[in-house]
N, C-alpha and C positions, 0 to 999 in steps of 0.2 A: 504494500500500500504506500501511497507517494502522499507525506505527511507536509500540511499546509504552516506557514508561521501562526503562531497567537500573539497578537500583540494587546497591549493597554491601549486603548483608542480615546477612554473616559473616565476621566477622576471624579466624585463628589464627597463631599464632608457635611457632615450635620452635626453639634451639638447647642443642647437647652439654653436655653438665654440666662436661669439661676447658675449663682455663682457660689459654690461652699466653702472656705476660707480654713484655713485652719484654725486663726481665731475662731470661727463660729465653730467646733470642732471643739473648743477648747469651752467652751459651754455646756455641751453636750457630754464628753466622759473626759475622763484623768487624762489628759496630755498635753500638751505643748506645742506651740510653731517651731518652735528649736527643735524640739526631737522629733516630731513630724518629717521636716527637712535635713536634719542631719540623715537620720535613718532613711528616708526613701527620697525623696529629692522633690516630694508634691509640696505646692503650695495653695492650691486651690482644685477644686474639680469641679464638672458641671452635673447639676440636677435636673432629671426631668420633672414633668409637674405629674400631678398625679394624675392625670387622663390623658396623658403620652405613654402609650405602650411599645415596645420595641418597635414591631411595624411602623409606626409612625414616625420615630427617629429613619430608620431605613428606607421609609420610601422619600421622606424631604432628601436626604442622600441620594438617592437612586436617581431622581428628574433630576439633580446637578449634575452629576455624571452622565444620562443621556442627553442633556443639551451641550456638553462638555464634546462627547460625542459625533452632536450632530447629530441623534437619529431620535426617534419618536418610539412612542410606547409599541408601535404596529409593526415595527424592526427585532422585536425581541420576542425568541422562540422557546428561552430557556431562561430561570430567573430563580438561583441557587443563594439562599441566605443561610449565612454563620452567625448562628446567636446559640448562648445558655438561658438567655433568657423568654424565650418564646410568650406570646400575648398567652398562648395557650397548651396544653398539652398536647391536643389536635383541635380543629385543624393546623398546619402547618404556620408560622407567618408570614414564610413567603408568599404565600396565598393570598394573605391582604394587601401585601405589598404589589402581587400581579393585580387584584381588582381595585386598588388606588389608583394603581398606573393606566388600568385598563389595556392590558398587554395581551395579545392571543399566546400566550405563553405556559408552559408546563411551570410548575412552582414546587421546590421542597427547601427542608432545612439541612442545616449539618451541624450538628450538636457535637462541637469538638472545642469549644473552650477557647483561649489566648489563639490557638495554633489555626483557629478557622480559619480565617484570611486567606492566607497560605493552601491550605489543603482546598478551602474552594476555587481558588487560583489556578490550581494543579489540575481539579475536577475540570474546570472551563476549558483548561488547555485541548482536553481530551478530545472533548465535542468537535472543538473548534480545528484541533490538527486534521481530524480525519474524514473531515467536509460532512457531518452531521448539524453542525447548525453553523452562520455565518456570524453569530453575536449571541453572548452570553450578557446577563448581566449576574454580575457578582456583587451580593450587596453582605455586610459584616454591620451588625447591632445589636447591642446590648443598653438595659436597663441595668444594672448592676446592682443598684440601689434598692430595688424589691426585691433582693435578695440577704440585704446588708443587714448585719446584726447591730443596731448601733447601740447596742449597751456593751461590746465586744471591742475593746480599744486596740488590739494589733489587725483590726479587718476592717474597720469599719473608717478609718484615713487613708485608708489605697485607693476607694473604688468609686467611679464616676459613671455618668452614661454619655453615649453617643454612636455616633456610624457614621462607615466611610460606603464607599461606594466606586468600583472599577468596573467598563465594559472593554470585553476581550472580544476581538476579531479578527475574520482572517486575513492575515498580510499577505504580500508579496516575497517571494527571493529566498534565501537560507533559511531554514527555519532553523538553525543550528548557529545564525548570526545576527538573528533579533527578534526582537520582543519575548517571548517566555523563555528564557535558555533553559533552564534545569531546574527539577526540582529535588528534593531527600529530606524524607520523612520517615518519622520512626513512633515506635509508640512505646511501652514499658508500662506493662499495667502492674506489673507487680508494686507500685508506688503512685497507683490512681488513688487509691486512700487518702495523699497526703493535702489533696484540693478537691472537697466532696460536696454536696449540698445534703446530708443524708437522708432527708425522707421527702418523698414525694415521688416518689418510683413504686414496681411493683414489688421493690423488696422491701420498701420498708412507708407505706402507705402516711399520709397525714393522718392524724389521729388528736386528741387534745392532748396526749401527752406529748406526742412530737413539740406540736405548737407550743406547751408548756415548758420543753426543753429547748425552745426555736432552734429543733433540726430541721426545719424550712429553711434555716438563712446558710450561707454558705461558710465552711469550715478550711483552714489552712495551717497546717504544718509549714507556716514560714523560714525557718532554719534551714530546713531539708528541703523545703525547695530551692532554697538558695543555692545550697551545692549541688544540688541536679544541675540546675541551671547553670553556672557557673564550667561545670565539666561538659556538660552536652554541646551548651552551643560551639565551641571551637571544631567539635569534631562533627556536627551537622554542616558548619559553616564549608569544611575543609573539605568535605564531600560534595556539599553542592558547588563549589569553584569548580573541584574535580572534573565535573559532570559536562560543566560548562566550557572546560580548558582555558579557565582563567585562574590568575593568582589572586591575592591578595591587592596588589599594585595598583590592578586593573579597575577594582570597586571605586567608584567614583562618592556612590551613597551607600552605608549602614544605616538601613530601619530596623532596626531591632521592638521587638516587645518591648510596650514602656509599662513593665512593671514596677522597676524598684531602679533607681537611676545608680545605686552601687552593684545591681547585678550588669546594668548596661555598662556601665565604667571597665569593671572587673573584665567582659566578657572583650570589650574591645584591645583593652591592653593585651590577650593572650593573641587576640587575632589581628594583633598590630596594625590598625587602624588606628590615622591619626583623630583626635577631638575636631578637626575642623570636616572630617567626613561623616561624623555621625550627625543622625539626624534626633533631634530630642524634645519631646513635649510634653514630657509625664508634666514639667509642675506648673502646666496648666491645666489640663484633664486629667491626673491621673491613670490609674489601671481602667482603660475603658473596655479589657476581654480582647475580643476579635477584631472590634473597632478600631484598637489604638493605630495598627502598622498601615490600616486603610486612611485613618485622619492624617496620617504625619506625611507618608505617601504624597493625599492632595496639596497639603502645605507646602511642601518644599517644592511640587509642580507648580502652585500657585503664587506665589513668592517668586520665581526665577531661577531658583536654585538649579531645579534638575531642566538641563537642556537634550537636544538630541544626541542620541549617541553615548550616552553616560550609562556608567554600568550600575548599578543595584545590585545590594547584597540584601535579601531580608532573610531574619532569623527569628523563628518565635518559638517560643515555648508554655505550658501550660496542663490542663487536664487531661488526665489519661494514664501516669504523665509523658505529652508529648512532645516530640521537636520537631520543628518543619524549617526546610532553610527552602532561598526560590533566590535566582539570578535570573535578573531583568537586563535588559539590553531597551533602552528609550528611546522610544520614535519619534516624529515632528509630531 
C-alpha cells in the first residue's frame, strides 16, 4: 500500500475566561504561592463554569482549528476526542462535539489521560496515510476540575481545564519528510494505580460510600510518578527521533506534558535540549490532561514561534501509566 503524508493543517485552543490564582488556592486548603510554585511551576489555572462541560470546551477548540484550516464542518468524516473527563459515561462526547459542529462525521472518545493528544494524533495519522479519510479532526479536552478533590492539597493546585484542537490531512510528497514523522508509544499498566479516579467504573460503582470517601475525584501517587516520568520520557523521546532519523539537534520545538515544570526541566536537561526550545505554559493553565500539548502547540503556532519546516518533538506522559512521544515536521 502506497502510504499518503499526514500533516497539521489546523491548530485551535480554548480555555475559561475564570482565572484561579494561587492566592485564591490559599483560601481554600493549607498552602502557599511559594510552595505552589516552587514545587510545580503553576501560578494560576483556568476554570470552567459550571455548565461548561468538556464538549463545550472542545468544540469552541474545534471551529478555531477548522477555520485555522480553512475547511467547514461538511469536510470532516472523522472526529476523535481525548478526554478523562467525558460530559458523560455514554454517549460518547465526541458526539456532541460532531452535533455542535454539525459535521456528517463518525465521533468517539479515547480515554487515555495526559498521553491523548499524542495517541489521537497517531490514530489520525492512520486514517489519513492510507487514503481512508482526507481530514481528521483531533480535538483533546478536559474539565479536570469535576474531578478535583479540593479539600486534597497535593491534587487539587495542579489541575485546570481546557482544549486544544488539530486537523490532520493528507499532504503531498514524502510522507517520511513531513508532517506526522513518527510516533512511540508504550503503556505499563502494572503502575496505572499510581493516577486513578477509583470509583465510577464497573469495578468499583458510585455508591454513598465512595462519594463519602470522594473516590469520584481523582487520586495521584505524585513521587512515583515523578520518577516514571523522569526515566520514561528520554527513552520515549530517543525512540521516537529514532523513528524519525533525526537527533536531538534537529528539534527545533519541545512540547512536553505540562504537568509539573521540575518534571519538564529534569526531562529536558537529560534530553539536552536547550531552555530557549522548550515550549512552557503550565503557570498559566496548569495540568490541563490531554489539552495541555494541544494549547501550547496552538500558542507557539500563534505567536510566530513555530515557522515552516521546524521540527517538533512532543513527549507526554500520564495514565495507564503511559508514554507517547510524536515528531512533527511543520508545514506553511
Amino acid at each position: 500500500m502506497s502510504l499518503r503524508p499526514a500533516v497539521i493543517t489546523g491548530v485551535g485552543s480554548y480555555v475559561p475566561d475564570r482565572v484561579l490564582t494561587n492566592a485564591d488556592l490559599e483560601q481554600i486548603v493549607d498552602t502557599t504561592d511559594d510552595w505552589i510554585v516552587s514545587h510545580t511551576g503553576i501560578r494560576e489555572r483556568r476554570i470552567a463554569a459550571d455548565d461548561q462541560a468538556s464538549s463545550d470546551l472542545g468544540l469552541a477548540a474545534a471551529r478555531r482549528a477548522l477555520e485555522d484550516a480553512g475547511l467547514g464542518p461538511e469536510d470532516i468524516p472523522l472526529i476523535i476526542c481525548a478526554t478523562i473527563t467525558p460530559d458523560h459515561l455514554f454517549p460518547v462526547t465526541a458526539a456532541f462535539i460532531q452535533d455542535g459542529l454539525g459535521a456528517p462525521a463518525a465521533a468517539y472518545d479515547l480515554l487515555s489521560g495526559c498521553t491523548g493528544f499524542v495517541q489521537a494524533l497517531w490514530t489520525a495519522r492512520q486514517f489519513v496515510a492510507t487514503g481512508e479519510c482526507e481530514h481528521v479532526l483531533v480535538v483533546s479536552a478536559d474539565k479536570l476540575t469535576s474531578i478535583t478533590d479540593w479539600s486534597d492539597r497535593s491534587t487539587c493546585v495542579l489541575f485546570g481545564d481546557g482544549a486544544g484542537a488539530a486537523v490532520v490531512s493528507a499532504g503531498e510528497g514524502d510522507p517520511s519528510a513531513t508532517g506526522l514523522l513518527a510516533f512511540e508509544l508504550q503503556t505499563y499498566g502494572e503502575h496505572g494505580s499510581l493516577l486513578r479516579v477509583p470509583a465510577g467504573g464497573s469495578r468499583r460503582p458510585v455508591d454513598q460510600e465512595a462519594l463519602d470517601a470522594r473516590e469520584h475525584c481523582l487520586r495521584m501517587e505524585g513521587p512515583e510518578l515523578f520518577k516514571l516520568a523522569v526515566r520514561g520520557i528520554p527513552d520515549i523521546a530517543e525512540r521516537s527521533l529514532a523513528k524519525a532519523g533525526l537527533t536531538y539537534e534537529d528539534i527545533d520545538w519541545l512540547i512536553m506534558h505540562q504537568a509539573n515544570l521540575r518534571i519538564i526541566e529534569a526531562a529536558a536537561r537529560r534530553l539536552r535540549v536547550p531552555d530557549d526550545r522548550l515550549v512552557i505554559n503550565i503557570d498559566k493553565y496548569g495540568n490541563t490532561s490531554a489539552a495541555s500539548m494541544a494549547i501550547a502547540l496552538d500558542e507557539v503556532y500563534r505567536d510566530g514561534r513555530l515557522q515552516p519546516g521546524h521540527n517538533i518533538l512532543m513527549v507526554s506522559f500520564g495514565a495507564g501509566f503511559s508514554l507517547g512521544g510524536a515528531v512533527i515536521r511543520w508545514g506553511s
